[in-house]
N, CA, C and O atoms as a Tripos MOL2 file, in Angstrom:
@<TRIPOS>MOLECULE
protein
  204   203    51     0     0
PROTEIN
NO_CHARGES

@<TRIPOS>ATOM
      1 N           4.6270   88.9300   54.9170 N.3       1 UNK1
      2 CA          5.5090   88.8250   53.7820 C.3       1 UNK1
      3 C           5.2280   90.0030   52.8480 C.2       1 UNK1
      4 O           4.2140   90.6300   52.5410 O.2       1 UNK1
      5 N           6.6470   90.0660   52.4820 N.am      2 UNK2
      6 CA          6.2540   92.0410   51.0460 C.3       2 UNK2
      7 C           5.3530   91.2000   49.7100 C.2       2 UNK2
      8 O           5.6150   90.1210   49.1790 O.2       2 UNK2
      9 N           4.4750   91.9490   49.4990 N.am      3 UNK3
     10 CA          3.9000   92.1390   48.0770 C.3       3 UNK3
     11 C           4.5520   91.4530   47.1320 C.2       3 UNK3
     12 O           4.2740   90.3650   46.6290 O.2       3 UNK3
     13 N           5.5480   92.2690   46.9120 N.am      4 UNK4
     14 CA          6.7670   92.6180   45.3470 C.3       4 UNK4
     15 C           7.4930   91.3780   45.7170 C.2       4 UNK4
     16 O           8.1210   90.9010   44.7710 O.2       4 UNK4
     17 N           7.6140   90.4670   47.2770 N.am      5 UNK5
     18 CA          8.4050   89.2690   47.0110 C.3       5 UNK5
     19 C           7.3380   88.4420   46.7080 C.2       5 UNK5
     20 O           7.4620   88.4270   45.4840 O.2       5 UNK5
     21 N           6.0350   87.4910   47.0260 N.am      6 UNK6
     22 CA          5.2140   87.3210   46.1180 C.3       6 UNK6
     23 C           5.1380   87.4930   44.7040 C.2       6 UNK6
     24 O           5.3380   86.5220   43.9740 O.2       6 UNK6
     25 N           4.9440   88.3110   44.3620 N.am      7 UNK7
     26 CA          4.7690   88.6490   43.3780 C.3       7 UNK7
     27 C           5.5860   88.1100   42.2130 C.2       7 UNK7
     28 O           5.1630   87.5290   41.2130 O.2       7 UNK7
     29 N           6.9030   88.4300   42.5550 N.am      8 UNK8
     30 CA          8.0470   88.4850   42.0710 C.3       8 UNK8
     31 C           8.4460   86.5470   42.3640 C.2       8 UNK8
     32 O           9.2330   86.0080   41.5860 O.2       8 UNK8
     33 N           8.0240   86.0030   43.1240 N.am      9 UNK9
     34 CA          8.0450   84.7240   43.0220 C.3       9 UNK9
     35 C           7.1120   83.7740   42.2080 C.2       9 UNK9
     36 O           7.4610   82.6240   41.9400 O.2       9 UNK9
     37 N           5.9750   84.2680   41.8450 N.am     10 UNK10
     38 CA          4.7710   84.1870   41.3290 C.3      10 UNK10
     39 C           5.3810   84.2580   39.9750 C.2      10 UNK10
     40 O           5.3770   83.2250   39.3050 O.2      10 UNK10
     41 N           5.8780   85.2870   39.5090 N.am     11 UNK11
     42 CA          6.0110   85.2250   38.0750 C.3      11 UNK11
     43 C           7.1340   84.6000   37.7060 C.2      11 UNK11
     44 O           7.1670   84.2820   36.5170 O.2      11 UNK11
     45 N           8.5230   84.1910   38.6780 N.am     12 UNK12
     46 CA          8.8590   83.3390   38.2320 C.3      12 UNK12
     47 C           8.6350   81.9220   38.3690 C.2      12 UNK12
     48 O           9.4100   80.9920   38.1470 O.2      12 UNK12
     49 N           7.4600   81.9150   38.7660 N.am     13 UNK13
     50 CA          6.9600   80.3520   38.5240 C.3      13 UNK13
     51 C           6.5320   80.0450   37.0980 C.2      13 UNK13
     52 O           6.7080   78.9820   36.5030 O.2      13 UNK13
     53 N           5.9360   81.1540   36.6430 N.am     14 UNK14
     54 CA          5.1090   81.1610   35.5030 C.3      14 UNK14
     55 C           5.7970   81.2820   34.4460 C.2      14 UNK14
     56 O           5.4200   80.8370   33.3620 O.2      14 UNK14
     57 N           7.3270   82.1410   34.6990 N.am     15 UNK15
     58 CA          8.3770   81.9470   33.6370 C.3      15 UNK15
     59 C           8.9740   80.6470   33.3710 C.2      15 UNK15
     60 O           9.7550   80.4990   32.4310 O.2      15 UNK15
     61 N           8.6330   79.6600   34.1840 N.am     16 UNK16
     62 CA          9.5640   78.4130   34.5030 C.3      16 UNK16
     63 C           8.8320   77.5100   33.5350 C.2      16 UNK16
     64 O           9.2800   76.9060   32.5600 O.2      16 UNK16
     65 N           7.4240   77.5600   34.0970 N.am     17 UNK17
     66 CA          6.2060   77.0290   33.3360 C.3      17 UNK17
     67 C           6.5070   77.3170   31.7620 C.2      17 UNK17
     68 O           7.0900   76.5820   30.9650 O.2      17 UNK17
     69 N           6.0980   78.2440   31.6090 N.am     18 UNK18
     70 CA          6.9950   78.9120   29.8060 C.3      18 UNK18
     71 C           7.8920   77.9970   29.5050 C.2      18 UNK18
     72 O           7.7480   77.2140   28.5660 O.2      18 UNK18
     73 N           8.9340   78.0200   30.3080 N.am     19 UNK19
     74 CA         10.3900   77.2850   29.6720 C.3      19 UNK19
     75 C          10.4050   75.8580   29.0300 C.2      19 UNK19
     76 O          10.7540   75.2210   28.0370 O.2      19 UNK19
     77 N           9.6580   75.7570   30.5270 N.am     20 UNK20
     78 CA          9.3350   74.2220   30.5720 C.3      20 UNK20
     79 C           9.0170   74.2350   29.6340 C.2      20 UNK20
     80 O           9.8490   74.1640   28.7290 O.2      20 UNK20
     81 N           7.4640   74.3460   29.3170 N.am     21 UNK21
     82 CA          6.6200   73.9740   28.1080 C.3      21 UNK21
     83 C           7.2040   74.0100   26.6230 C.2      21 UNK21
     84 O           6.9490   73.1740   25.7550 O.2      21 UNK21
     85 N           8.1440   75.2750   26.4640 N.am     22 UNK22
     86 CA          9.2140   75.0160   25.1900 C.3      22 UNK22
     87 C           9.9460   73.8450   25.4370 C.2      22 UNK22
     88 O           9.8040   73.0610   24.4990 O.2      22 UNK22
     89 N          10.4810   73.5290   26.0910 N.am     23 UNK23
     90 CA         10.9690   72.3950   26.2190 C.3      23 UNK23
     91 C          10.5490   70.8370   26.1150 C.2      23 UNK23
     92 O          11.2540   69.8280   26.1480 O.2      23 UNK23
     93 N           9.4180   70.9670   26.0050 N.am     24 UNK24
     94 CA          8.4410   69.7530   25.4110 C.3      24 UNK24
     95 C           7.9870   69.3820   27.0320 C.2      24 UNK24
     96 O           7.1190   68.5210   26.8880 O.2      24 UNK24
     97 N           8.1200   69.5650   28.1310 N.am     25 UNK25
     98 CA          7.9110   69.2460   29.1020 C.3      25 UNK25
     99 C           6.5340   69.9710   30.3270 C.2      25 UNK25
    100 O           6.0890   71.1110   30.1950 O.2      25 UNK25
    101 N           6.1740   69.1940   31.2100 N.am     26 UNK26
    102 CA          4.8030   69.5890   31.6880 C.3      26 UNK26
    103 C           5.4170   70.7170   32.4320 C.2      26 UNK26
    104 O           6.3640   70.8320   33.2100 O.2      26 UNK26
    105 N           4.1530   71.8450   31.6840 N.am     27 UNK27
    106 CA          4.4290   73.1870   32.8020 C.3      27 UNK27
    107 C           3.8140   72.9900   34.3130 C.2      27 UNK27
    108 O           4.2700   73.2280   35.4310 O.2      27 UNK27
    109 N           2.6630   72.4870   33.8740 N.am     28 UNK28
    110 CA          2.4080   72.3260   35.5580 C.3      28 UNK28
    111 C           3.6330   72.1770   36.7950 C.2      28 UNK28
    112 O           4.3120   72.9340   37.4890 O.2      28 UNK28
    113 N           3.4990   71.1320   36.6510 N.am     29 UNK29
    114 CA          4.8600   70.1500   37.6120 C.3      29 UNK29
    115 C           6.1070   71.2430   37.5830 C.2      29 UNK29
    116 O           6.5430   71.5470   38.6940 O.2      29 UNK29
    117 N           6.6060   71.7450   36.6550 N.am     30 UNK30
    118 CA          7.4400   72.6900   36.8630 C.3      30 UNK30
    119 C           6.7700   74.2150   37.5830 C.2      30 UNK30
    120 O           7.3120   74.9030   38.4480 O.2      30 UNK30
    121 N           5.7860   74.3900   37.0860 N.am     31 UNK31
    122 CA          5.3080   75.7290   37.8470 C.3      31 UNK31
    123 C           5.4000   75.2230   39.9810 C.2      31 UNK31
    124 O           5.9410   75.8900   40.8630 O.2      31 UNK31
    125 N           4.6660   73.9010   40.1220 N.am     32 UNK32
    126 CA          4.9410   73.9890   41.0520 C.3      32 UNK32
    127 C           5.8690   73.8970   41.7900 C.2      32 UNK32
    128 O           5.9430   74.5640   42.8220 O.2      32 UNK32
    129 N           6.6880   73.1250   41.4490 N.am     33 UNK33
    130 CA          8.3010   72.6150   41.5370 C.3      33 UNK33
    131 C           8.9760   74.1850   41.7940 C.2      33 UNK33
    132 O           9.8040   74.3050   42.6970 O.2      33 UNK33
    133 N           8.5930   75.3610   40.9780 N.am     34 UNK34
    134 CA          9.2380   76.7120   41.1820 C.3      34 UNK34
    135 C           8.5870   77.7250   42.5560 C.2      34 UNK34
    136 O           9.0360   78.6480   43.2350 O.2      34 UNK34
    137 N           7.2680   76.9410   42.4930 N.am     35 UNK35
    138 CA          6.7400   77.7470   43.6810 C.3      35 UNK35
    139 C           7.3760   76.7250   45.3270 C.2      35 UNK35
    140 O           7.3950   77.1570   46.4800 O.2      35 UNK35
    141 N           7.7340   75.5980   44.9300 N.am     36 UNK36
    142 CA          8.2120   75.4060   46.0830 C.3      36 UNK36
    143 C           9.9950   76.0120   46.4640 C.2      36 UNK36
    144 O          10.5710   76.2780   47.5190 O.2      36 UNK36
    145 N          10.3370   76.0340   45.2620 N.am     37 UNK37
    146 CA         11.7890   76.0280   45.3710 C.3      37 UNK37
    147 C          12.6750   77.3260   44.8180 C.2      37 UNK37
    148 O          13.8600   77.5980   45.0100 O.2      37 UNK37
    149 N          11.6230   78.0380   44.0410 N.am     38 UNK38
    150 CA         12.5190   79.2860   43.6150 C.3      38 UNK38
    151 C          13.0440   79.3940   42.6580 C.2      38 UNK38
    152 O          12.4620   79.0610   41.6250 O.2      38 UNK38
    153 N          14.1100   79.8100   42.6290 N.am     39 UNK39
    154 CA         15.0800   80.0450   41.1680 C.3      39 UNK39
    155 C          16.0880   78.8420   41.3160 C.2      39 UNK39
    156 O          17.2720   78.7650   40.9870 O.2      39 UNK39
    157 N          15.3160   77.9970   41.8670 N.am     40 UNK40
    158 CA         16.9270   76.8600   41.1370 C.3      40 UNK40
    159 C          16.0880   75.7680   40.5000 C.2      40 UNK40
    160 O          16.7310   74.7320   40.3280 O.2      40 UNK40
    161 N          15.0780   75.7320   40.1840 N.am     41 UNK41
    162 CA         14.3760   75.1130   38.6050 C.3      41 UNK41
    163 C          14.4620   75.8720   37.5610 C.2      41 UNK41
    164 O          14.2310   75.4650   36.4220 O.2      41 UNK41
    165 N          14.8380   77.1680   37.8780 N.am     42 UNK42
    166 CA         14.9730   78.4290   36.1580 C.3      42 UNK42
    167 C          16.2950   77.5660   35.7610 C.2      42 UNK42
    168 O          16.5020   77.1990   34.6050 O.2      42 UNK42
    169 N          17.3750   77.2170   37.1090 N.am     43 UNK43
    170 CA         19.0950   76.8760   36.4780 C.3      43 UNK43
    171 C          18.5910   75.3170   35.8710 C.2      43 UNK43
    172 O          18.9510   75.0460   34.7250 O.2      43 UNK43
    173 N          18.1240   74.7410   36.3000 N.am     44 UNK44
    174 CA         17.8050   73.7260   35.8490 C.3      44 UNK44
    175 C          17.0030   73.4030   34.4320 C.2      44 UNK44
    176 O          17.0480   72.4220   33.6890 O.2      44 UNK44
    177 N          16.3670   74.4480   34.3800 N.am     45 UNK45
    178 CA         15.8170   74.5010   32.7920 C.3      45 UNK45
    179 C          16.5020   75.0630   31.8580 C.2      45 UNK45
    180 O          15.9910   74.9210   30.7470 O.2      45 UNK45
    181 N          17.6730   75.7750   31.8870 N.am     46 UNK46
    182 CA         18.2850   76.5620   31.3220 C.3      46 UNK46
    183 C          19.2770   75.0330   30.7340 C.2      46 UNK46
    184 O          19.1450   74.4770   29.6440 O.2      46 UNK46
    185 N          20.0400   74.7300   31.6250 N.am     47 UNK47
    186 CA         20.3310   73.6660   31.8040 C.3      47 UNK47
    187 C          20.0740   71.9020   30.8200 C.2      47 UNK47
    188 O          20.9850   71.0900   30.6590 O.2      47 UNK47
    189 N          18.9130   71.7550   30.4150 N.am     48 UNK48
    190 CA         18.4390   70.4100   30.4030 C.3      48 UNK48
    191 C          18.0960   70.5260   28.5910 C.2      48 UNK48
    192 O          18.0080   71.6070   28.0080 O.2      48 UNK48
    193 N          17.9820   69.5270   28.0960 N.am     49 UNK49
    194 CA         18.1920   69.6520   26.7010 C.3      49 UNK49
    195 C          16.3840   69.4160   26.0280 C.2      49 UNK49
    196 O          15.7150   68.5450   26.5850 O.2      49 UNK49
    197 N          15.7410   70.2170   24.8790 N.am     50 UNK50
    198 CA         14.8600   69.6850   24.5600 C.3      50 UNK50
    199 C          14.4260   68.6510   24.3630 C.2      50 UNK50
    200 O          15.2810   68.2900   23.5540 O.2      50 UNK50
    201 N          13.5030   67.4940   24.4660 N.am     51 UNK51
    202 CA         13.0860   66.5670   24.0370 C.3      51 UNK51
    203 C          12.3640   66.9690   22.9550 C.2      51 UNK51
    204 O          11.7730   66.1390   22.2640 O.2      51 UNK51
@<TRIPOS>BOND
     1     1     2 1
     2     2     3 1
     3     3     4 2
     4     3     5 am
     5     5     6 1
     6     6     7 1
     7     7     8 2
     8     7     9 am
     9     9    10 1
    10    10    11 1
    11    11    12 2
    12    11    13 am
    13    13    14 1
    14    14    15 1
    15    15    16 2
    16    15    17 am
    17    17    18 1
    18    18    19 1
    19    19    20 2
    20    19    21 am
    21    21    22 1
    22    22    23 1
    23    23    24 2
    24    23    25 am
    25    25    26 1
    26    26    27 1
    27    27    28 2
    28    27    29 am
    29    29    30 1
    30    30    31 1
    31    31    32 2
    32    31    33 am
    33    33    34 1
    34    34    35 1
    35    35    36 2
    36    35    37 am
    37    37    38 1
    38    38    39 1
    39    39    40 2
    40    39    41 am
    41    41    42 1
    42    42    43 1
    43    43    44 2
    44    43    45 am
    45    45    46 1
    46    46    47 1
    47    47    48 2
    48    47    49 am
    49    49    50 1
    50    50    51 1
    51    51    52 2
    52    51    53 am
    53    53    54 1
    54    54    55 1
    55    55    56 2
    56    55    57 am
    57    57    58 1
    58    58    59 1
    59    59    60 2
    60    59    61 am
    61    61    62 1
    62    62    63 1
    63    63    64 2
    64    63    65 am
    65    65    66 1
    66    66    67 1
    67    67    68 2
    68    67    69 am
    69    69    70 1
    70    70    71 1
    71    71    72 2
    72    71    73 am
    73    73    74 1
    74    74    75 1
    75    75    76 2
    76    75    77 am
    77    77    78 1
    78    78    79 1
    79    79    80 2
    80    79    81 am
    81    81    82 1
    82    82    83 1
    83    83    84 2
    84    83    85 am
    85    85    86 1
    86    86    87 1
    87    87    88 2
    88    87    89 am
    89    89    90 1
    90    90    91 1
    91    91    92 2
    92    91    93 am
    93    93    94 1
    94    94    95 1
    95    95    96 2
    96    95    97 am
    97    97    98 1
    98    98    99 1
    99    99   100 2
   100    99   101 am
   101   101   102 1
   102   102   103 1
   103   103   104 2
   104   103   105 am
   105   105   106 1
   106   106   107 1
   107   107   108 2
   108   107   109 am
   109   109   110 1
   110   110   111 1
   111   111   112 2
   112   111   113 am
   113   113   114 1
   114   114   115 1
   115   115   116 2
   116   115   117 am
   117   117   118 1
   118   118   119 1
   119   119   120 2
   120   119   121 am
   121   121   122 1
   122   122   123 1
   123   123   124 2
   124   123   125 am
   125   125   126 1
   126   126   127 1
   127   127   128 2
   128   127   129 am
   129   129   130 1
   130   130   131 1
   131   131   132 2
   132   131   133 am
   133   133   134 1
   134   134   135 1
   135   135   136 2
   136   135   137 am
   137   137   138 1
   138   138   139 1
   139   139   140 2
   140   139   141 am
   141   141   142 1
   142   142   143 1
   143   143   144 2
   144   143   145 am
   145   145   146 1
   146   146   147 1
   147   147   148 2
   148   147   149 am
   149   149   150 1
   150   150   151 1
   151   151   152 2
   152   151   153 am
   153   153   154 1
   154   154   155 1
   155   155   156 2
   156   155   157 am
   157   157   158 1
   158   158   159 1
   159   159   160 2
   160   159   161 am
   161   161   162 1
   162   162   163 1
   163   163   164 2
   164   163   165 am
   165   165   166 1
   166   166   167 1
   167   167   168 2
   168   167   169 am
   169   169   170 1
   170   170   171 1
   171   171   172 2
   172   171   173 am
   173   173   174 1
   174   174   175 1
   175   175   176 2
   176   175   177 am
   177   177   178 1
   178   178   179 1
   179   179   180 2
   180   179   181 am
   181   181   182 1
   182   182   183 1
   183   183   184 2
   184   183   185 am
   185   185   186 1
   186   186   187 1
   187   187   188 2
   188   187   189 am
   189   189   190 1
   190   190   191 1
   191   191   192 2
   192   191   193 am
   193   193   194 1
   194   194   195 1
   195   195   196 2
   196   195   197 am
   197   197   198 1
   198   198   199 1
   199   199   200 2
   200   199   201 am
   201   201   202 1
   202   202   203 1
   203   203   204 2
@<TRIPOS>SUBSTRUCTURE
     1 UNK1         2 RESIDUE 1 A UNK
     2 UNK2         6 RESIDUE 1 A UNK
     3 UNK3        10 RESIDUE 1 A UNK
     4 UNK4        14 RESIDUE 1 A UNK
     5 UNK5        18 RESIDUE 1 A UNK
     6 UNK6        22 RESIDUE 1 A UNK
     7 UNK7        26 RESIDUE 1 A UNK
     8 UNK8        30 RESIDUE 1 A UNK
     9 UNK9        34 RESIDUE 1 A UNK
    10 UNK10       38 RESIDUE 1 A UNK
    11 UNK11       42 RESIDUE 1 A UNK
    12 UNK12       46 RESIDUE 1 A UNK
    13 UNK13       50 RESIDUE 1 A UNK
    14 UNK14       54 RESIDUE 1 A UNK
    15 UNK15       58 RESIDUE 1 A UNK
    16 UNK16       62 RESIDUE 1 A UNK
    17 UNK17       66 RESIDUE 1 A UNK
    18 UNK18       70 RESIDUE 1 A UNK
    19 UNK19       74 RESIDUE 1 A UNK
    20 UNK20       78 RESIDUE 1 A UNK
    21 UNK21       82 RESIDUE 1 A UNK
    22 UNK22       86 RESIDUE 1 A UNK
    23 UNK23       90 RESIDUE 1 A UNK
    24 UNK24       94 RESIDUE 1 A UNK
    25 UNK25       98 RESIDUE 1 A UNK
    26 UNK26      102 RESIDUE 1 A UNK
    27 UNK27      106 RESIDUE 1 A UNK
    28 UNK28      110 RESIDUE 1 A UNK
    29 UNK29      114 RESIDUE 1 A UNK
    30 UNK30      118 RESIDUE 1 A UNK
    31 UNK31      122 RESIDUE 1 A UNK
    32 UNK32      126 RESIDUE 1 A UNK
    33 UNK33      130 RESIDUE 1 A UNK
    34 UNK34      134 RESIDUE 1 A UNK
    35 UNK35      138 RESIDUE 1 A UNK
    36 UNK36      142 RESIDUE 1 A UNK
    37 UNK37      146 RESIDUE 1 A UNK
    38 UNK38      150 RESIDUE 1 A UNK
    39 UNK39      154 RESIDUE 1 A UNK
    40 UNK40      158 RESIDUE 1 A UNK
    41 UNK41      162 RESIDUE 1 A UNK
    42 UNK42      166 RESIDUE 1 A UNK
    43 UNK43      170 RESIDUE 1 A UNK
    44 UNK44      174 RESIDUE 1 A UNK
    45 UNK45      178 RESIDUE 1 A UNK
    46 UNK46      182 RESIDUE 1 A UNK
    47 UNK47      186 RESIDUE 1 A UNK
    48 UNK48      190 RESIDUE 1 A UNK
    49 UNK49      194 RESIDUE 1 A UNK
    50 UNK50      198 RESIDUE 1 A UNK
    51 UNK51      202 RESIDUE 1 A UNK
């Protein structure tokens, strides 16, 4: 597997985590939730309303 796709998946886990966590919600569970699945937990956080 390339580097830069790693990589580049890696940090958007960690951006997700971020979101999450503004969002009043556990970054964990979302960080992993992004490492399994990618960019369709970013649409989903974008998406979902603060608590």
């Amino acid at each position: 597997m390339d580097n830069q796709y790693v990589v580049g998946w890696g940090t958007l886990a960690l951006i997700n985590a971020g979101l999450a966590q503004g969002k009043n919600r556990t970054g964990l569970n979302w960080f992993l939730l992004s490492l399994a699945s990618g960019p369709l937990p970013t649409f989903i956080l974008l998406l979902i309303e603060k608590r």
